[in-house]
TIMIKE-51709 format. One line per 5 residues: number of its first residue (from 1); their letters; for each residue x, y, z of C-alpha. Coordinates in Angstrom, 2 decimals. Each point is the difference from the previous one (the first is absolute). Example, Ala and Ser with C-alpha at 12.3 -4.5 7.8 and 13.67 -1.06 7.14 Angstrom:
1) as) 12.30:-4.50:7.80  1.37:3.44:-0.66
***
This chain:
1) xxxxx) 233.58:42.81:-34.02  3.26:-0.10:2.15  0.34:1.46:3.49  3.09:0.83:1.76  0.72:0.79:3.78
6) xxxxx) 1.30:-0.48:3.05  -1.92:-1.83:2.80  -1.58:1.23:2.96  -0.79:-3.08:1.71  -2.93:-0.36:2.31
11) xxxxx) -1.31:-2.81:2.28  -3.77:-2.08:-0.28  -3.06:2.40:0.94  0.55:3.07:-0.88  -3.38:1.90:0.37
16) xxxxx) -0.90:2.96:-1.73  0.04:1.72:3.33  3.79:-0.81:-0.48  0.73:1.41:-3.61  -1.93:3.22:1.31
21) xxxxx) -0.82:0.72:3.15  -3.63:0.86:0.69  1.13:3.28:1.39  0.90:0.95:-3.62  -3.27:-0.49:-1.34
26) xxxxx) -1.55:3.32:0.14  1.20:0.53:-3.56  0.66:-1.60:-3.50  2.96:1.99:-0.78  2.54:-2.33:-1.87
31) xxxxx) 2.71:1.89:0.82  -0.98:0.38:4.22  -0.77:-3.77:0.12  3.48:-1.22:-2.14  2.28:2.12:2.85
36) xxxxx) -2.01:-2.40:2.90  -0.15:-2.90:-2.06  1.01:-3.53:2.39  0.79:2.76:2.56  -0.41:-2.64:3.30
41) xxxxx) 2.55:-2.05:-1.57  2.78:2.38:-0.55  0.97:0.19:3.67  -0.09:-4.02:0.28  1.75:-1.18:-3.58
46) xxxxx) 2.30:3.92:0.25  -1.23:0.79:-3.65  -2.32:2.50:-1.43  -1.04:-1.19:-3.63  1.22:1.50:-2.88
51) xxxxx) -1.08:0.74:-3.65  1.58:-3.00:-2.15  -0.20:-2.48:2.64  -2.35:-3.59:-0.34  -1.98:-1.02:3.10
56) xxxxx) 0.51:-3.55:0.48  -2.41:-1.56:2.85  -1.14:-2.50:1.51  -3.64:-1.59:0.37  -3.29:1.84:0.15
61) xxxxx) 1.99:3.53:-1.38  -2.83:2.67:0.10  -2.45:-1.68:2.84  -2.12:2.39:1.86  -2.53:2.61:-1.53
66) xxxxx) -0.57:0.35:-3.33  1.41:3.75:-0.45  0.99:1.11:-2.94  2.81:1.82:1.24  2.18:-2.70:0.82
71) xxxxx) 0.94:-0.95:-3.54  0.07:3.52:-0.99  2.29:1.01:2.70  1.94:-2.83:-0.97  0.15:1.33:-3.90
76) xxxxx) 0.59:3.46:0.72  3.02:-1.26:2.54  1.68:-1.27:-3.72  0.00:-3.25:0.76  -0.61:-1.79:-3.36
81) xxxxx) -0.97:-3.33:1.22  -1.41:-2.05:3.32  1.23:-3.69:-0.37  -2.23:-1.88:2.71  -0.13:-3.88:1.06
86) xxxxx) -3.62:1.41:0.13  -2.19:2.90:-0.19  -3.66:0.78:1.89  -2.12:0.01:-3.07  -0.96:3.49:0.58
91) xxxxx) 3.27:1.37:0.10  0.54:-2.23:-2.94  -2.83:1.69:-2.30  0.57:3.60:1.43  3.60:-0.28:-0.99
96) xxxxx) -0.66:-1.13:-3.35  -3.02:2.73:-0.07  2.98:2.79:0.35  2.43:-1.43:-1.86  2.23:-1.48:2.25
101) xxxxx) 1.20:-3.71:-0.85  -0.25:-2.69:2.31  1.30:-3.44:-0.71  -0.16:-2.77:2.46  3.24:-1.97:0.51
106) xxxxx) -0.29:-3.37:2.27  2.82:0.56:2.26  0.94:2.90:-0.79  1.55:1.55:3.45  2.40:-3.08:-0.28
111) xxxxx) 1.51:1.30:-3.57  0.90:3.39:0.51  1.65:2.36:2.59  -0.04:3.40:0.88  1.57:2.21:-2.52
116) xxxxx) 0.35:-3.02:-3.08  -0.37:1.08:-3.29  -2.66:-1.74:-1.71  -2.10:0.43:-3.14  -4.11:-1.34:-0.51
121) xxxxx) -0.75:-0.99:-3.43  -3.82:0.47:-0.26  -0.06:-1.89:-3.55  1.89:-3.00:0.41  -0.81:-0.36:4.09
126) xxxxx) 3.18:-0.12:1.57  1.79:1.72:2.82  3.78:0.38:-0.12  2.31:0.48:2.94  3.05:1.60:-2.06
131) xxxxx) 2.04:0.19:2.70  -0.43:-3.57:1.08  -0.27:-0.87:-3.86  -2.99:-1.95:0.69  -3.17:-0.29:-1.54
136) xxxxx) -3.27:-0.99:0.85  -3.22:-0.67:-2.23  -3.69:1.33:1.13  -3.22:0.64:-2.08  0.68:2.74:-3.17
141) xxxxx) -2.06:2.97:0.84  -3.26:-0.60:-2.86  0.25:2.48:-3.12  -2.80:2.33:1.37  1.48:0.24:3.29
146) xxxxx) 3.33:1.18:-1.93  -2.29:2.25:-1.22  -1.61:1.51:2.64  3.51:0.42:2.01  1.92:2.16:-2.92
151) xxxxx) -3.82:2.07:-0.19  0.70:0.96:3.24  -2.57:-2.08:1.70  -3.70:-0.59:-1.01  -1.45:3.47:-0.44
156) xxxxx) 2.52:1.00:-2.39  0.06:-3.21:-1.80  -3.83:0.83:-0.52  0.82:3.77:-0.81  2.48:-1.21:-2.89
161) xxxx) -2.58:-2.99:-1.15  -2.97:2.63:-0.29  2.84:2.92:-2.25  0.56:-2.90:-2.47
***
């Protein structure tokens, strides 16, 4: 399972509160929460996210409150991937809950620039910077987990399992 995007790079401790502002919580509409998605950071890094692009973070990516909407705004922006030196473990499992694949790159922020083209293979674990033509080895995303992420997230993956 092979990714491909451009990176939106953002810095260590970015809190749920962040990837959707609070004030934005008042509904679960996909579609409402993907055009606010990482809204406080558009004025300070002058870029709004865009479908096709790959978050890649710093530490702690996700801290904060344990909404569900983060990730999902997240997804529903299009981005197909969030490479992190390291996720809050909430974010982590919510993400992974929805869909949304999350590998954890030590590092990370150091390997890749704003607007790189990179690709995340989720089978074989590794993270390449094609415009640098780099690459860079971290843990293959588990069979199930592959599973789970082409489902559409857990609730579909169970939806599917119970059909046949």
């Amino acid at each position: 399972m092979k990714l491909k995007g451009i990176v939106y790079k953002c810095p260590d401790n970015i809190d749920t509160d962040v990837i959707i502002p609070a004030k934005y919580l008042n509904t679960s509409d996909p579609n409402f929460l993907a055009q606010h998605c990482l809204e406080p950071l558009v004025e300070q890094l002058n870029k709004k996210i865009s479908a096709g692009d790959i978050i890649v973070a710093g530490k702690n990516f996700g801290c904060g409150s344990s909404r569900e909407h983060a990730p999902l705004a997240i997804k529903s922006a299009g981005v197909k991937c969030v490479v992190a030196e390291s996720f809050a473990r909430i974010f982590f499992r919510n993400a992974i809950n929805i869909g949304l694949p999350v590998v954890e790159l030590k590092d990370a922020t150091k390997y890749f620039d704003f607007g790189d083209e990179i690709e995340v293979d989720l089978t074989d674990g590794v993270v390449r910077n094609i415009s640098k033509n780099k690459e860079y080895k971290t843990q293959p995303f588990p069979e199930f987990l592959q599973s789970l992420v082409s489902s559409g997230g857990l609730v579909e993956f169970v939806k599917k399992s119970l059909r046949g």
